[in-house]
C-alpha positions in Angstrom: 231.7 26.8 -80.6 232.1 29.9 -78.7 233.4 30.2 -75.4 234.1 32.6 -72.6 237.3 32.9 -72.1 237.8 35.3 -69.6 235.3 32.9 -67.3 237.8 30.0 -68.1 240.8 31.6 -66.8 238.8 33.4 -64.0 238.0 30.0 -62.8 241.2 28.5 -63.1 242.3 30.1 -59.8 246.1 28.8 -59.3 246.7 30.0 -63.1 248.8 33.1 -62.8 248.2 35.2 -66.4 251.6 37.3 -65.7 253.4 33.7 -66.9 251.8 33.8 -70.3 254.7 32.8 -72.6 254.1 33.8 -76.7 256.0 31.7 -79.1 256.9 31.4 -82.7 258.8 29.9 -85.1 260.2 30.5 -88.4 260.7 28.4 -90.7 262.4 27.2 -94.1 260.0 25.2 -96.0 260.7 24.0 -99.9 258.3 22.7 -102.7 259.2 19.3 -101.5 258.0 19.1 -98.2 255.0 17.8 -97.2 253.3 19.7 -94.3 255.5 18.9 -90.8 257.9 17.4 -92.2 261.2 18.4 -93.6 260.7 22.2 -92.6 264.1 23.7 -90.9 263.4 25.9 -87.9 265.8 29.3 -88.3 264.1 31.4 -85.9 262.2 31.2 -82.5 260.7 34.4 -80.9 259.2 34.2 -76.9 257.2 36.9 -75.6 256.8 37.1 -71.7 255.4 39.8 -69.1 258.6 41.8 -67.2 258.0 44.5 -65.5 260.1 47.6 -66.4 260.3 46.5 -70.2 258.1 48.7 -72.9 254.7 47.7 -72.8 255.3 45.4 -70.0 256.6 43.2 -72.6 260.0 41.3 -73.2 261.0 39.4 -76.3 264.0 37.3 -76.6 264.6 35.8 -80.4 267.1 32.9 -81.3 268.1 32.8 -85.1 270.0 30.3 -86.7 273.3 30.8 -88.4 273.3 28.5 -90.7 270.6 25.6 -92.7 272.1 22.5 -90.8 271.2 19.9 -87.6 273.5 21.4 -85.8 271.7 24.8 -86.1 268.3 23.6 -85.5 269.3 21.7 -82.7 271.2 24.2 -80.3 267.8 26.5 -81.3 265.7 24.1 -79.8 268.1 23.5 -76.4 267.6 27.4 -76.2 264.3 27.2 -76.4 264.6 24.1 -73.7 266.3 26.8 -71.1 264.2 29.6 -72.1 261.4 27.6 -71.1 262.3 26.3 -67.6 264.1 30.3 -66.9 260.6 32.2 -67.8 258.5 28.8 -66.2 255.3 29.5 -68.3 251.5 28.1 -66.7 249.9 29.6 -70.1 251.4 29.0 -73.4 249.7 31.2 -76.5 250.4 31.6 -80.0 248.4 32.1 -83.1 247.7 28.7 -84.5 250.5 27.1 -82.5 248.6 24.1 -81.6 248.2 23.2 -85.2 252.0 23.9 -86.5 254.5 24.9 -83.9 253.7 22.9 -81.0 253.3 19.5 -83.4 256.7 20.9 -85.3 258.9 21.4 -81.8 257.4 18.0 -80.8 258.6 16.3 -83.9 261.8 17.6 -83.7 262.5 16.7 -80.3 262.4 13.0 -81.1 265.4 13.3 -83.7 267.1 14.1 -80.3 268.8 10.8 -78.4 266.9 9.7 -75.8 269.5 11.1 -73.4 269.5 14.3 -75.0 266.0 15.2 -75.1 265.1 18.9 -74.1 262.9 17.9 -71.3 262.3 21.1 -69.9 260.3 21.9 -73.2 258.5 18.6 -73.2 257.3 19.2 -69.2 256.3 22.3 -70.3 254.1 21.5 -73.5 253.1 18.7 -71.7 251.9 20.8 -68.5 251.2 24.3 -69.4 247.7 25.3 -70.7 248.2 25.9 -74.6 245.5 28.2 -75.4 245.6 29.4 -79.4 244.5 32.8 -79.7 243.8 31.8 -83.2 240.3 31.0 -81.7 240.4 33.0 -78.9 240.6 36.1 -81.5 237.9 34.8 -83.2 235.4 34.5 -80.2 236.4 38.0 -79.6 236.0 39.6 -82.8 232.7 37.4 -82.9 231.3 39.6 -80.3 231.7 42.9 -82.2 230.4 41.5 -85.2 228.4 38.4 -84.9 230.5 37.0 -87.5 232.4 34.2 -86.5 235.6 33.4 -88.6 239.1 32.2 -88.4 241.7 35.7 -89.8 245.3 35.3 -90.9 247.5 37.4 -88.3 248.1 40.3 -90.7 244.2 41.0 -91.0 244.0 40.7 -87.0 247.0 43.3 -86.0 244.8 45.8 -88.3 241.5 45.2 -87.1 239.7 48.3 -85.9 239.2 46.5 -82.2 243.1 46.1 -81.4 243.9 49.5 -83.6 244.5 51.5 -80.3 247.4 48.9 -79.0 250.8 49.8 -79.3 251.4 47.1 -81.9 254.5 46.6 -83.6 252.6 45.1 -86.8 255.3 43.8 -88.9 253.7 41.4 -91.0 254.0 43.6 -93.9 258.1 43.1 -93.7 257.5 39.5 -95.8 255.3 41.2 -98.4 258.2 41.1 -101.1 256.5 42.4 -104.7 256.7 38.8 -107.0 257.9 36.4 -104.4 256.3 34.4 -102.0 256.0 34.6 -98.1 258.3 31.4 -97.8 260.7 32.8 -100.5 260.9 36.3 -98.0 261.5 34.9 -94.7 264.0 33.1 -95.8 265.5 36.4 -98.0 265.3 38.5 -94.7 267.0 35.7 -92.9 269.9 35.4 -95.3 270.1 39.0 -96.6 268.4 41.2 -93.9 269.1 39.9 -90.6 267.5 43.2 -88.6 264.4 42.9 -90.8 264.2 39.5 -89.9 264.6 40.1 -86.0 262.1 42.8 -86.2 259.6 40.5 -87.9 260.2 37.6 -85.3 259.8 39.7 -82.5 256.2 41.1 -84.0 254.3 38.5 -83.7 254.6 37.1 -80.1 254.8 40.8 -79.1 251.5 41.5 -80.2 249.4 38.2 -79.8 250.4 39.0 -76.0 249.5 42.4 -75.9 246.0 41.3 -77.5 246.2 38.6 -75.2 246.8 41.3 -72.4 243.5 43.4 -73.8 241.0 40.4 -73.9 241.7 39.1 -70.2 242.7 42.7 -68.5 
């Protein structure tokens, strides 16, 4: 199914693009766990329109210390805060719907009740979540007439973003014998301004891209 877009936010009239948050997490995952479940979130990048900033662009990224609760938690009641500071009517990422959103929303109900972080839940719960997963997809569709989901790395490189000022990182977790999951968590442990750099790729340029498909 292809859509237009640019029509859907055109006609959403109270939307306001300039509060387009980009998030992602990083994550620890073993041979053992079974997909959303058992994954330990280190790292949580958020990309957001401020004027004055390079590109337009700010990122603010939260790393865990350490591979406990404790951790995991006071990333998340960041994230909470960030959330209700920046106050977000569009929320993108690149296949967030299908892992991060479903991962934070897990999470959230190992908090007691009377700790939840419900700034976060208002948020997922009331800002549009658009994946530019698809949204890519559509776009590239129109150059090509080829219509197929990409992995991030492929889409950063792709001759019809190659003029953006992206920082296109993904090759940071391209360690020679090891895995991806086996890197992150070797640039989280071992090379902490690798890692940041990596975290703060992503978001930065799925909103830029975001930022060249809707003008």
């Amino acid at each position: 199914m292809v859509r237009d877009y640019y029509e859907i936010i055109k006609n959403r009239q109270k939307i306001d693009y300039r509060r387009t948050l980009a998030i992602d997490l990083e994550t620890l995952v073993t041979k053992n766990n079974s997909f959303l479940s058992g994954e330990r979130i280190i790292a949580a990048s958020l990309s957001y329109f401020r004027d004055g900033e390079k590109n337009g662009i700010r990122t603010d990224v939260k790393v865990a210390e350490t591979d406990t609760d404790k951790d995991e938690f006071s990333l998340i009641n960041w994230i909470d805060s960030r959330f209700k500071e920046i106050d977000p009517e569009i929320i993108i990422g690149y296949n967030h719907t299908g892992y991060d959103i479903p991962l934070l929303q897990g999470k959230v109900r190992l908090f007691g009740y009377g700790n939840r972080p419900r700034n976060l839940l208002f948020y997922l719960g009331t800002a549009w979540c658009l994946d530019m997963m698809y949204v890519i997809a559509d776009d590239l569709w129109k150059l090509s007439g080829d219509y197929f989901i990409r992995k991030l790395d492929d889409v950063v490189v792709h001759e019809r973003y190659s003029a953006l000022p992206l920082k296109r990182v993904k090759n940071l977790v391209k360690l020679e014998g090891i895995s991806k999951g086996d890197a992150i968590k070797h640039l989280w442990e071992k090379e902490r301004e690798k890692f940041l750099a990596y975290c703060e790729g992503d978001t930065h340029d799925i909103l830029l891209i975001f930022k060249e498909i809707f003008g």
